[in-house]
C-alpha positions as CSV (number, residue, x, y, z in Angstrom):
1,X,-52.4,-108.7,134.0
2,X,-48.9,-109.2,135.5
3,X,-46.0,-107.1,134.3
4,X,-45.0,-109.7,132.0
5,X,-48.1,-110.3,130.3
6,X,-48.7,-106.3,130.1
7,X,-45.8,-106.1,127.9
8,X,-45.9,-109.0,125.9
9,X,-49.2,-107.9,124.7
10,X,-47.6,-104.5,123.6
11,X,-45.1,-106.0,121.5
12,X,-46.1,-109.0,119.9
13,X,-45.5,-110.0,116.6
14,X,-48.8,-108.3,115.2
15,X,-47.6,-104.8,115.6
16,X,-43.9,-104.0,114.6
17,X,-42.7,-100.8,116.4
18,X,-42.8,-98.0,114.2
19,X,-40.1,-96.0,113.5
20,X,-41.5,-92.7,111.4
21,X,-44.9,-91.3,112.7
22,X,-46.8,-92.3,110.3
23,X,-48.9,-95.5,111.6
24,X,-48.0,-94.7,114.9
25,X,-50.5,-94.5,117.6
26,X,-50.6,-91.5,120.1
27,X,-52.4,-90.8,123.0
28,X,-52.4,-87.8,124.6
29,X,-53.5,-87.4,127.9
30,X,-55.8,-84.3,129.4
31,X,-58.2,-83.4,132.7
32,X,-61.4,-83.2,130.5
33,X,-62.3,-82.5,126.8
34,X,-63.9,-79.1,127.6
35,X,-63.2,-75.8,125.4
36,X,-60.1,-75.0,127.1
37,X,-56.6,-73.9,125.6
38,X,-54.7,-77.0,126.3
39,X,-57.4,-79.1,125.1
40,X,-58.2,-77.5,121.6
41,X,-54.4,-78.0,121.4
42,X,-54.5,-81.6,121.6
43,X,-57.4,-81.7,119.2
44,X,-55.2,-79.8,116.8
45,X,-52.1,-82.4,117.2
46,X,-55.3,-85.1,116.8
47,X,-56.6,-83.8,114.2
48,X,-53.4,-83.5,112.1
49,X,-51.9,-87.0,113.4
50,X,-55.2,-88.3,111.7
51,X,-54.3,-86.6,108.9
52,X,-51.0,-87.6,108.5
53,X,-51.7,-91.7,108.9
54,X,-51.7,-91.8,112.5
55,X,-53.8,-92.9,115.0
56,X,-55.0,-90.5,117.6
57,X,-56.2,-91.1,121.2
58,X,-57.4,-88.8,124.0
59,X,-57.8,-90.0,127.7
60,X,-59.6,-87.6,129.6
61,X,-62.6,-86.7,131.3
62,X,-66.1,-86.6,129.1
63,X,-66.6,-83.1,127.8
64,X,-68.1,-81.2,125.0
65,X,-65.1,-81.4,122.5
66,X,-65.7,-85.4,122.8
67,X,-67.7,-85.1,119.7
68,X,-65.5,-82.9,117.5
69,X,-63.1,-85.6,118.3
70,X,-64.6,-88.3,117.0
71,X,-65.7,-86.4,114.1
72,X,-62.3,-86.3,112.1
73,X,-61.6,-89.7,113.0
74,X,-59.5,-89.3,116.8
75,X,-61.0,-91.6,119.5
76,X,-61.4,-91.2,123.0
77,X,-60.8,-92.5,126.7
78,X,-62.3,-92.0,130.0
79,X,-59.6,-91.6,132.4
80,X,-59.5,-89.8,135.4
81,X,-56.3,-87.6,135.7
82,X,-57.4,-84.3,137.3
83,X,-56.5,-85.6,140.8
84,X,-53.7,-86.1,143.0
85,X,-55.0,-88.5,145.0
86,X,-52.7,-91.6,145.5
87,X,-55.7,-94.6,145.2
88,X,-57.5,-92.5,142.3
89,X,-53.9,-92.3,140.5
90,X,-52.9,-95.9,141.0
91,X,-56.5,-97.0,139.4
92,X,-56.3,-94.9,136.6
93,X,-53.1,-96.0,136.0
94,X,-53.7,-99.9,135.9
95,X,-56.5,-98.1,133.1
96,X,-53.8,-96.5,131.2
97,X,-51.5,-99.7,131.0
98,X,-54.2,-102.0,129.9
99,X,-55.0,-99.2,127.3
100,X,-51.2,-99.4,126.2
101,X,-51.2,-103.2,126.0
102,X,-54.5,-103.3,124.0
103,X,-54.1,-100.3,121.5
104,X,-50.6,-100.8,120.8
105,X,-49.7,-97.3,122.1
106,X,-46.3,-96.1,120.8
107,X,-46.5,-92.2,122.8
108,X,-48.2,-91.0,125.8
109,X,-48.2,-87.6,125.9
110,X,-49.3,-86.4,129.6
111,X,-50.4,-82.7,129.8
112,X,-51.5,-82.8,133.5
113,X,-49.9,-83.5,136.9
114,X,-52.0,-86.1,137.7
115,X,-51.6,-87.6,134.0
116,X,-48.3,-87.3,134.0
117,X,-48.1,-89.8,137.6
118,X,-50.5,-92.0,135.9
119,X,-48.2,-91.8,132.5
120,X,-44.9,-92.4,134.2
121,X,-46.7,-95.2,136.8
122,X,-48.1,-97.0,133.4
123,X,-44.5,-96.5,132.1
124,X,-42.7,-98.4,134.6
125,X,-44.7,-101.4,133.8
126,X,-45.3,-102.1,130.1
127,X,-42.8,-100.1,127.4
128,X,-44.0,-96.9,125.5
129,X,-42.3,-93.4,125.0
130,X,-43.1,-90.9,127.4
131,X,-43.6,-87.0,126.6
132,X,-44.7,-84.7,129.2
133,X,-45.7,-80.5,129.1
134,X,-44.8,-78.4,131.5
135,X,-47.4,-75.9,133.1
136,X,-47.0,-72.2,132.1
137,X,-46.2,-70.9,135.3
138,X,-43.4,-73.0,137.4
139,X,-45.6,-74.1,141.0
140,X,-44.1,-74.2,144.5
141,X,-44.8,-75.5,147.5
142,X,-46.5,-78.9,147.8
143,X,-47.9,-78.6,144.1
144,X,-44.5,-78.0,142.6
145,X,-43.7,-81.6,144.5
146,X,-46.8,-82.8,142.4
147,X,-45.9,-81.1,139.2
148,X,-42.5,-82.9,139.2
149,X,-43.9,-86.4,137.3
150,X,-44.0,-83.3,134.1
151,X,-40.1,-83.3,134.4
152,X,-40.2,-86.8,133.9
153,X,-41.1,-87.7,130.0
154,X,-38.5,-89.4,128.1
155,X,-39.2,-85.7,126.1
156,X,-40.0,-82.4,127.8
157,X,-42.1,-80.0,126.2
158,X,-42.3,-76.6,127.6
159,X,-44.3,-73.4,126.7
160,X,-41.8,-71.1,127.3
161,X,-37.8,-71.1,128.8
162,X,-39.7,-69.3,131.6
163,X,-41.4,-72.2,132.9
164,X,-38.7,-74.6,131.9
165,X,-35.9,-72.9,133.8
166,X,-36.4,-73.5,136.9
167,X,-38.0,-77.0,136.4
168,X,-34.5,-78.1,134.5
169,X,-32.3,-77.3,137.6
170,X,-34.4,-78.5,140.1
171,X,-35.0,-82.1,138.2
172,X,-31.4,-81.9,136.3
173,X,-33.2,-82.5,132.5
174,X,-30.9,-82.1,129.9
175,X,-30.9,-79.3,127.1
176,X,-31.4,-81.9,125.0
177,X,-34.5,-83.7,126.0
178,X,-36.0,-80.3,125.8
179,X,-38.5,-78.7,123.2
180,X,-39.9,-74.6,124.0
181,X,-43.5,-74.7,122.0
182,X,-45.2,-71.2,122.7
183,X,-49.1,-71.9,123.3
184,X,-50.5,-71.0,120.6
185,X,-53.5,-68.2,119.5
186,X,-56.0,-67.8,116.8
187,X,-54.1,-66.2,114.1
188,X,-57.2,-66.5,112.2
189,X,-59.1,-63.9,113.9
190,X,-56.4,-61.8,115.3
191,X,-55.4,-61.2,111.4
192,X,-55.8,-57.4,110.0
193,X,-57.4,-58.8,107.2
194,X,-60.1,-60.4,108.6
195,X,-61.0,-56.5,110.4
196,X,-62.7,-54.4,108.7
197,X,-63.0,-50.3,109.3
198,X,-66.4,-50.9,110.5
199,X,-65.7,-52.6,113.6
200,X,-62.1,-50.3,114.0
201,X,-64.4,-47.4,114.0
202,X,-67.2,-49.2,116.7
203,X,-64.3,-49.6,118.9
204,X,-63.6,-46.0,118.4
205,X,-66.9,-44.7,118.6
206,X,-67.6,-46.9,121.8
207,X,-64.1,-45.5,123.5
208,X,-64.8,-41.4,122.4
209,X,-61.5,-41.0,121.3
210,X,-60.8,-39.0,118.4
211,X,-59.7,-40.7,114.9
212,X,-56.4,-38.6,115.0
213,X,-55.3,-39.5,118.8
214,X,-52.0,-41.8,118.8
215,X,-54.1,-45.2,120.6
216,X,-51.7,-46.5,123.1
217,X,-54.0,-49.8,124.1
218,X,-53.6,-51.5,127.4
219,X,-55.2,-55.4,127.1
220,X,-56.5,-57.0,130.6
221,X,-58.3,-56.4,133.5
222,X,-56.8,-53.4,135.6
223,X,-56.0,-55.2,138.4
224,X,-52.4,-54.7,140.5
225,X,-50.9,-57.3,139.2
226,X,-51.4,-55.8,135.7
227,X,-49.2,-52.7,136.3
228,X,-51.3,-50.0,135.0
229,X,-50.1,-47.4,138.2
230,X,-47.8,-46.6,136.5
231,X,-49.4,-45.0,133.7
232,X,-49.5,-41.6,135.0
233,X,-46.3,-41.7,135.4
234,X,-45.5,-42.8,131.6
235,X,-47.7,-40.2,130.4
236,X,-46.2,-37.2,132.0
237,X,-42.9,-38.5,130.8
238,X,-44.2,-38.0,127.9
239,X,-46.1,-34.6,127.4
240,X,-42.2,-33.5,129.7
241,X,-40.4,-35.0,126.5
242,X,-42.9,-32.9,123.9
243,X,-44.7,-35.8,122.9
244,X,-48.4,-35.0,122.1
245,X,-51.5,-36.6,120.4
246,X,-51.7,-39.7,122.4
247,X,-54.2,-41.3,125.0
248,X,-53.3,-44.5,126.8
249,X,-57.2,-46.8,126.5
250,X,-57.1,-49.3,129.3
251,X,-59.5,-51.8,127.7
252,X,-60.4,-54.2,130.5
253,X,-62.7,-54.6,132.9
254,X,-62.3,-52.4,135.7
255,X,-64.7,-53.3,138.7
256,X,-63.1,-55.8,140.7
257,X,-60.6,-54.1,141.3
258,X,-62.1,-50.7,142.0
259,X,-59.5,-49.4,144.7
260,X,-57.3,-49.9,142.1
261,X,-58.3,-48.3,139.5
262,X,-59.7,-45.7,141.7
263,X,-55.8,-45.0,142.8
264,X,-54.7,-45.2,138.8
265,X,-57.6,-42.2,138.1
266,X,-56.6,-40.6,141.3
267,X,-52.8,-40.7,140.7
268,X,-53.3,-39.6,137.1
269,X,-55.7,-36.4,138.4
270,X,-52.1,-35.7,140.4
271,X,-50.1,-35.6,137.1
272,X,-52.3,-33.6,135.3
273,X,-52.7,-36.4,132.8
274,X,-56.7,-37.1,133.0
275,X,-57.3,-36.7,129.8
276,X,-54.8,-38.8,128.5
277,X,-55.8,-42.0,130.6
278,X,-59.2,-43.2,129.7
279,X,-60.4,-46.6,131.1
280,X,-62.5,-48.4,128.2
281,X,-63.8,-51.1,130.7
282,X,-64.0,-54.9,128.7
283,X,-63.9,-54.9,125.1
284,X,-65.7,-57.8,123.3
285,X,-63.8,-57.3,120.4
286,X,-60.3,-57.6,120.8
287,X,-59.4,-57.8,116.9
288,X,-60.5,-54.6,116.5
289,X,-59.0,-52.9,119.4
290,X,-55.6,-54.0,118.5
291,X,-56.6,-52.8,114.7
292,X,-57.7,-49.6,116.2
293,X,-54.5,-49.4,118.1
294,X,-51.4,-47.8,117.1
295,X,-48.8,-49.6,119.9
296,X,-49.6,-52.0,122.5
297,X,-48.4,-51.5,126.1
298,X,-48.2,-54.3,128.3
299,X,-46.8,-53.1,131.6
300,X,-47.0,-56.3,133.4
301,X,-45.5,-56.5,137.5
302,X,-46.2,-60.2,137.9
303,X,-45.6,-63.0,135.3
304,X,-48.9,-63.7,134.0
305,X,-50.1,-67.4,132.9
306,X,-50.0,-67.0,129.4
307,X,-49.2,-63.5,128.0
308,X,-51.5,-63.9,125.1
309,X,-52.0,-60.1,124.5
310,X,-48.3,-59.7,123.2
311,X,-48.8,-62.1,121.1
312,X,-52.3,-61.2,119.7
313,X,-50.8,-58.1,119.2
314,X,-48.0,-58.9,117.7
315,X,-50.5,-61.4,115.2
316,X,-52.5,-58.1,114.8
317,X,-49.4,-56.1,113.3
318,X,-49.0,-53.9,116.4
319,X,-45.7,-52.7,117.9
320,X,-45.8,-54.1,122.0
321,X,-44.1,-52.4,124.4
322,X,-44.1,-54.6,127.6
323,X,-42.4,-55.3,130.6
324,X,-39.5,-58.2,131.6
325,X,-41.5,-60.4,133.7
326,X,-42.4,-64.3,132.8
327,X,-43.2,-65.8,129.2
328,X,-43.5,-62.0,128.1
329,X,-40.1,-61.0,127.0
330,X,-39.8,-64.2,125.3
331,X,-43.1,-63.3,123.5
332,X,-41.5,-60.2,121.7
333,X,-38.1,-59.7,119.5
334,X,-36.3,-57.4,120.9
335,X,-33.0,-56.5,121.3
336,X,-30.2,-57.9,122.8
337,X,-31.8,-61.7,122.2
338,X,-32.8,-60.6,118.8
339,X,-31.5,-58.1,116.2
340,X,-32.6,-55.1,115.7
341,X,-33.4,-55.4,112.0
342,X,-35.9,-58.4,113.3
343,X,-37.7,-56.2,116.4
344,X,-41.0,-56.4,116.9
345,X,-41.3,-54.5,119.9
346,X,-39.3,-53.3,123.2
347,X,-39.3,-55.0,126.5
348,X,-38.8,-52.5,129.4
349,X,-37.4,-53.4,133.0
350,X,-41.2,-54.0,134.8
351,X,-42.3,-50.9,137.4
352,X,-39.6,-48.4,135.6
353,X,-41.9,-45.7,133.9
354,X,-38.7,-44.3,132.6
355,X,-37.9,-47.3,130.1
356,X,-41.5,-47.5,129.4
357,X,-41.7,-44.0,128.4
358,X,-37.9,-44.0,126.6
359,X,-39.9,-47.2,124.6
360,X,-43.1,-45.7,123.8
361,X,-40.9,-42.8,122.6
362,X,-38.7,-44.4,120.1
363,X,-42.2,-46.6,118.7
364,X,-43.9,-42.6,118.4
365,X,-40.2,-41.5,116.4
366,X,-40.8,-44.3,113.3
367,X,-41.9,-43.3,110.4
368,X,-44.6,-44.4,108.8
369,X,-42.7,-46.9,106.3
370,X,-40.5,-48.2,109.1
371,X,-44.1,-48.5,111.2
372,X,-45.5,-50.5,108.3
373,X,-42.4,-52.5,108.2
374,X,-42.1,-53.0,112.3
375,X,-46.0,-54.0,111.6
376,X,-45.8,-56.6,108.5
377,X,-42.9,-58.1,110.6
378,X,-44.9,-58.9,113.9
379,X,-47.1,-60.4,111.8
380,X,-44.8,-62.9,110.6
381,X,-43.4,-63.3,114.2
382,X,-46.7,-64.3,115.4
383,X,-47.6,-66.2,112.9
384,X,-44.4,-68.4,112.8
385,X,-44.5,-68.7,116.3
386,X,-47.8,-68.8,117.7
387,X,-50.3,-70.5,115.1
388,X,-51.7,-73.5,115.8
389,X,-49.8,-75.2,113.0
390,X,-46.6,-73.9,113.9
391,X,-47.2,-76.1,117.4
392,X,-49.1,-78.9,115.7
393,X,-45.8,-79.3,113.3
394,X,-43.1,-78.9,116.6
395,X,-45.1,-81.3,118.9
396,X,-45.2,-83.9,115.9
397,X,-41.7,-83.5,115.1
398,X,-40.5,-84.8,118.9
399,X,-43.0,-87.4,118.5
400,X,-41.3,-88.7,115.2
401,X,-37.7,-87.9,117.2
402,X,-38.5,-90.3,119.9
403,X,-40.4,-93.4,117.7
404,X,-36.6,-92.8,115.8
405,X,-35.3,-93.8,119.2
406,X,-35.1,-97.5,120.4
407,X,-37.3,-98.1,124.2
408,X,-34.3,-98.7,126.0
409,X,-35.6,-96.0,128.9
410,X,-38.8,-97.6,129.0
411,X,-37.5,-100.9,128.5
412,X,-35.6,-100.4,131.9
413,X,-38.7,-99.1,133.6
414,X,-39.9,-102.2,132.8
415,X,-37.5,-104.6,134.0
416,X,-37.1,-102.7,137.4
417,X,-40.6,-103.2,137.7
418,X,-40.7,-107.0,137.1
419,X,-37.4,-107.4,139.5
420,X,-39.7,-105.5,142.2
421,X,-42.7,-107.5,141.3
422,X,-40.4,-111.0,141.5
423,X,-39.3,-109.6,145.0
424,X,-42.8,-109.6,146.6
C-alpha cells in the first residue's frame, strides 16, 4: 500500500475518530509476552481498557502471557521489536502500518527501542497518536542513540524524573508532553494483612535473631554496588551514640560476590560490631521479612533499575532509610520535597555513614504511636503510588488526553512522507 492508500484506509467513513477512550482502540507495543514487569503492565492497561469499552492490542513476540491475554478479551500481534537492526525494523514497520490501516488503531503505545523506531517509522506514514515509555535507567553511548525514538511519542511517559531528566534536555521535550508513572508492585502481597505471625516468626527463626532485637533489614544481593560497606561503619555510630538492641539482617544472597561480603564481615570484625551484622543470605519470602522488620535500610551507591525494595517496604508499612541515588529518593517522602507531617522515611547523602546513622537514629527516637502513624502512612504512599491501578488509571488518562487532541502531529508526519514519496 502507498502512503495514500495507508491512510485512507485508517480514516474512512466507517470508523469516526474517537474523542473519549471509550471505543477507542490501543495497541501497545512490547519485545515478547513473557512474565516480565513491563509486560504484566501492559496486560493490566489491557485488561482494564477491555473493561472500560475499549479495544486492546498487543504486538509482541509469542510468549506465555499470550493466553491470559486473550482470556479477558485483549488480542494479540506478532511483531518483531526486540532488535535494532535497520532491515528487521523497516519490515516490522510496514507490519505495524498495515495493522494501523486495518484495525483502525487510534494509540500506539511503544515500550521498547526498537518498538518505538518501528512506532514512529509507522507514524510517519499513516496518522495515529504516538505514546512512548522511557527505560528506567537513562543509556549512553551507542544505545542512548537507539533509545532516542522513546523521546519521540506525541506523549512521554516516564517511570521516574530520574530517567526523564536527562532524556528531556538532550531531546528538548516539553514539561508538558510529560507524564512520571512509578512502575508499579504487588500491593497485594506486600500488604501486612495478608502476613501472618507465622511466617514473621519463620523468618525469625530462620535468621536467629531474637524477638526483642530492633530488625534493621537490608533487601538485595550484597554486591558493591549495593552499599552494604558501609554498615560497620553505621553501626558503631550507633552503639558511640548509646543506641542499643539492634542488628542490621542483610537478607540477600551473598555468594557472588564473596570478596565482598568477605570485606563487609572483615570490616565489621574491625569495628567490633560482629554481632550486630548478620548476613541472612536470600529470603524467599520477602513479605515477611519486611513484616518482621522494624526499618528498612537501603544504602544504595549506584542507581539501581527499579528500586522496588523502597517501595515494597514502604507497601509493607516500614519506615526506609535509603540513600540519594537514581529513582530511590523519588520512591520515599521525605523532607525538603515533601513535608514532614507526610514522611515516610529519610533519604541520606549515598556513601556518608554519618547521615545514615543520624537517620536510623531519629526512626529508633519515635514512639510507638508516631511509628504506627509513620507506618499506616507508607502504606498509603505505596499504595497511591505504586499499585497497579494507580498506573492502569495514569497511563489511561494520557491516552483519553491525546484522543481529546486533533492528529495534526501525525497528520504532518504524514504529508512529509507523501511529499518524500512524490519526490522519488
Amino acid at each position: 500500500m502507498r502512503v495514500e492508500e495507508l491512510a485512507s484506509v485508517h480514516n474512512d467513513d466507517s470508523h469516526a475518530p474517537p474523542h473519549t477512550l471509550e471505543d477507542a482502540t490501543v495497541l501497545q507495543i512490547v519485545p515478547a509476552l513473557r512474565e516480565e514487569p513491563i509486560a504484566r503492565t501492559v496486560l493490566d492497561v489491557a485488561s482494564a481498557l477491555v473493561q472500560s469499552g475499549a479495544r486492546a492490542l498487543v504486538a509482541a513476540e509469542e510468549g506465555p502471557l499470550v493466553g491470559e491475554l486473550t482470556a479477558f478479551g485483549g488480542e494479540w500481534a506478532p511483531l518483531v521489536n526486540a532488535t535494532v537492526n535497520p532491515f528487521r525494523l523497516r519490515r516490522s514497520a510496514r507490519t505495524l502500518e498495515r495493522l494501523i490501516a486495518s484495525e483502525h488503531v487510534d494509540v500506539v503505545h511503544a515500550q521498547s527501542i526498537g518498538g518505538a523506531w518501528i512506532a514512529r517509522m509507522a507514524a510517519t506514514r499513516i496518522p495515529v497518536r504516538l505514546v512512548t515509555t522511557l527505560l528506567d535507567v537513562p543509556p549512553s553511548g551507542l544505545r542512548g542513540y537507539w533509545a532516542g525514538a522513546l523521546a519521540r511519542g506525541d506523549w512521554v511517559i516516564t517511570p521516574s524524573n530520574f530517567a526523564a531528566a536527562p532524556v528531556m534536555a538532550r531531546h528538548k521535550i516539553p514539561l508538558e508532553r510529560v507524564t512520571v508513572i512509578p512502575r508499579s508492585i504487588d500491593v497485594a502481597a506486600f500488604d501486612p494483612a495478608a502476613v501472618d505471625a507465622a511466617r514473621v516468626e519463620a523468618v525469625q527463626d530462620a535468621w536467629r535473631i531474637m524477638q526483642t532485637a530492633r530488625i534493621l533489614l537490608v533487601p538485595g544481593r550484597v554486591a558493591p554496588w549495593n552499599g552494604q560497606l558501609i554498615l560497620p561503619d553505621v553501626a558503631r555510630l550507633l552503639l558511640d551514640s548509646g543506641v542499643r538492641g539492634f542488628v542490621f539482617v542483610l537478607a540477600g544472597e551473598h555468594r557472588s560476590y564473596r570478596k565482598y561480603a568477605r570485606a563487609v564481615a572483615k570490616e565489621a570484625e574491625v569495628k567490633g560490631v560482629q554481632a550486630f551484622i548478620r548476613f541472612a543470605g536470600h529470603c524467599r519470602d520477602m513479605p515477611a521479612a519486611f513484616a518482621a522488620a522494624d526499618t528498612v535500610v537501603v544504602p544504595a551507591i549506584e542507581a539501581p533499575v527499579f528500586g522496588r525494595a523502597v517501595a515494597q517496604a514502604q507497601a509493607m508499612g516500614r519506615p526506609v532509610v535509603t540513600s540519594d541515588v537514581g529513582v530511590l529518593p523519588e520512591h520515599v517522602a521525605a523532607p525538603p520535597e515533601m513535608p514532614e507531617e507526610v514522611r515516610t522515611g529519610w533519604v541520606a547523602k549515598a556513601g556518608d555513614a554519618g547521615e545514615l546513622a543520624h537517620a536510623l537514629g531519629e526512626a529508633f527516637a519515635l514512639d510507638e504511636t508516631a511509628y504506627r502513624t509513620m507506618s499506616e502512612r507508607a502504606r498509603h504512599f505505596a499504595e497511591y503510588m505504586f499499585s497497579p491501578r494507580s498506573a492502569v488509571a495514569a497511563t489511561h488518562a494520557v491516552y483519553g488526553a491525546l484522543l481529546a487532541r486533533p492528529l495534526a502531529d501525525s497528520g504532518e508526519r504524514v504529508g512529509s512522507a507523501a511529499k518524500r514519496a512524490q519526490g522519488r
